[in-house]
C-alpha positions as CSV (number, residue, x, y, z in Angstrom):
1,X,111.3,158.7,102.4
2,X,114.6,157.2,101.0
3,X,115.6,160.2,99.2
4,X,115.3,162.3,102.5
5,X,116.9,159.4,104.3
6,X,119.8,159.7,102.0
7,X,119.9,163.3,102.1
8,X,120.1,163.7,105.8
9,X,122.8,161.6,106.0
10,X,124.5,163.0,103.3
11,X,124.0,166.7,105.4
12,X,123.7,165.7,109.5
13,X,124.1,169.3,110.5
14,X,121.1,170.5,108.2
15,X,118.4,171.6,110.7
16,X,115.6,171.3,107.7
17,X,116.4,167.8,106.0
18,X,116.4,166.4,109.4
19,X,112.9,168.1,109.9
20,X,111.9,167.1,106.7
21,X,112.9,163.5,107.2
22,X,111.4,163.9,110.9
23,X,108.0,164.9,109.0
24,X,108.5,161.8,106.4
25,X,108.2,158.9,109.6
26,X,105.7,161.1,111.0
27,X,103.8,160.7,108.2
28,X,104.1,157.0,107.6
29,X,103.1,156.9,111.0
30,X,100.1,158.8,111.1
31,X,98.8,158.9,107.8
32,X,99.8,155.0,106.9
33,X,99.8,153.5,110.2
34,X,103.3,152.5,110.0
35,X,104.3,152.3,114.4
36,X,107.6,151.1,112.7
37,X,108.2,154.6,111.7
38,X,107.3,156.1,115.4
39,X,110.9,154.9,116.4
40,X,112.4,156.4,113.3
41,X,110.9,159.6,113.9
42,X,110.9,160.1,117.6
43,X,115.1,159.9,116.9
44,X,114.4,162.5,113.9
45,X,112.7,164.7,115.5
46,X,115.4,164.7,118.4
47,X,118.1,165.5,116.2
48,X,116.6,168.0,114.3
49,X,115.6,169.5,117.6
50,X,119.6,169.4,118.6
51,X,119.9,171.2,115.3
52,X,116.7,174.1,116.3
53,X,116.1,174.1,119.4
54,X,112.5,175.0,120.5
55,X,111.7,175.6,116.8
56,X,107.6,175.2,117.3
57,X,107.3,173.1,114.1
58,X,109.5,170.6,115.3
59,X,107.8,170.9,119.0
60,X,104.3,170.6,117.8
61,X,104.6,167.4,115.0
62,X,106.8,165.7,118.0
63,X,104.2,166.3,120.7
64,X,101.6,164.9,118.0
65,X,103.4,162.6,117.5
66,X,103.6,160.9,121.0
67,X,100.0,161.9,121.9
68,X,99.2,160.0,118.9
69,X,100.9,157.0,119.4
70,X,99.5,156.9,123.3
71,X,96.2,156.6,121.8
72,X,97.4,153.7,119.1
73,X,99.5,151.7,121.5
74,X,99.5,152.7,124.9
75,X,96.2,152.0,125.8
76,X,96.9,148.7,128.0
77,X,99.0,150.9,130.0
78,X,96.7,154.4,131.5
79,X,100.1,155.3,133.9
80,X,102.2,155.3,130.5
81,X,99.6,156.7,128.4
82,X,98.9,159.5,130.7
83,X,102.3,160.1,130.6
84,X,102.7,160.4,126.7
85,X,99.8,162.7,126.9
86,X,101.4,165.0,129.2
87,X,104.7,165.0,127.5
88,X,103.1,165.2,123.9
89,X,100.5,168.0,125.1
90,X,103.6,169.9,126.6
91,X,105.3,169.9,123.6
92,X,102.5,170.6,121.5
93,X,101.8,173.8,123.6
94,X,105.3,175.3,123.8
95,X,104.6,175.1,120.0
96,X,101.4,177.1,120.1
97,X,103.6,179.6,122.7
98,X,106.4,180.2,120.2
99,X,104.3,180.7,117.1
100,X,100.7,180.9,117.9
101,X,99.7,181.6,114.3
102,X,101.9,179.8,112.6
103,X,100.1,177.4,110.2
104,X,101.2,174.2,111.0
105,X,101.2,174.9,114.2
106,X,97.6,175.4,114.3
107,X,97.0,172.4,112.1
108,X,98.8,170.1,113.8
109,X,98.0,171.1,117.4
110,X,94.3,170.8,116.2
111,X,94.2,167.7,115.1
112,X,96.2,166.2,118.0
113,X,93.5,168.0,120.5
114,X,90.8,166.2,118.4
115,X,92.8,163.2,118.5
């Protein structure tokens, strides 16, 4: 993640090292359980949006992303948890809209529906 920390800053304008570097905290997040990285990514994923707009691989690993952390830390709160979902399921569809067959598309809107 350091490298495509450095990189990114290095090249703010580049639409796919911010992805990439989007996808890194996602990652850590979902994959390591890092919820430090949720903040990280959440402002990745924004500005790599900024760079591409409505691009549906940014849409569907950010829409995950939230639906994913309502489950892991929103659960004390239902009104903000059902919140998340509905922005995170949003997102995640506008994905599946733009690019219904693209791969990680269908891979990541999957898993955040079996989430």
């Amino acid at each position: 993640i350091e490298e495509a920390e450095k990189e990114a800053a290095a090249s703010p304008n580049d639409f796919s090292l911010a992805r990439r570097l989007a996808k890194g905290y996602f990652f850590q997040f979902f994959g390591g359980g890092n919820n430090s990285a949720y903040t990280k990514a959440l402002a990745a994923f924004e500005r790599a949006l900024a760079l591409g707009p409505d691009d549906p691989e940014t849409l569907v690993y950010l829409g995950s992303m939230i639906v994913f952390n309502a489950v892991r830390n929103e659960a004390h709160d239902a009104r903000a948890q059902q919140a998340s979902f509905d922005k995170g399921v949003a997102l995640v569809q506008k994905a599946q809209q733009r690019a219904p067959r693209h791969g990680a598309v269908i891979s990541i809107a999957t898993a955040t529906y079996v989430e």
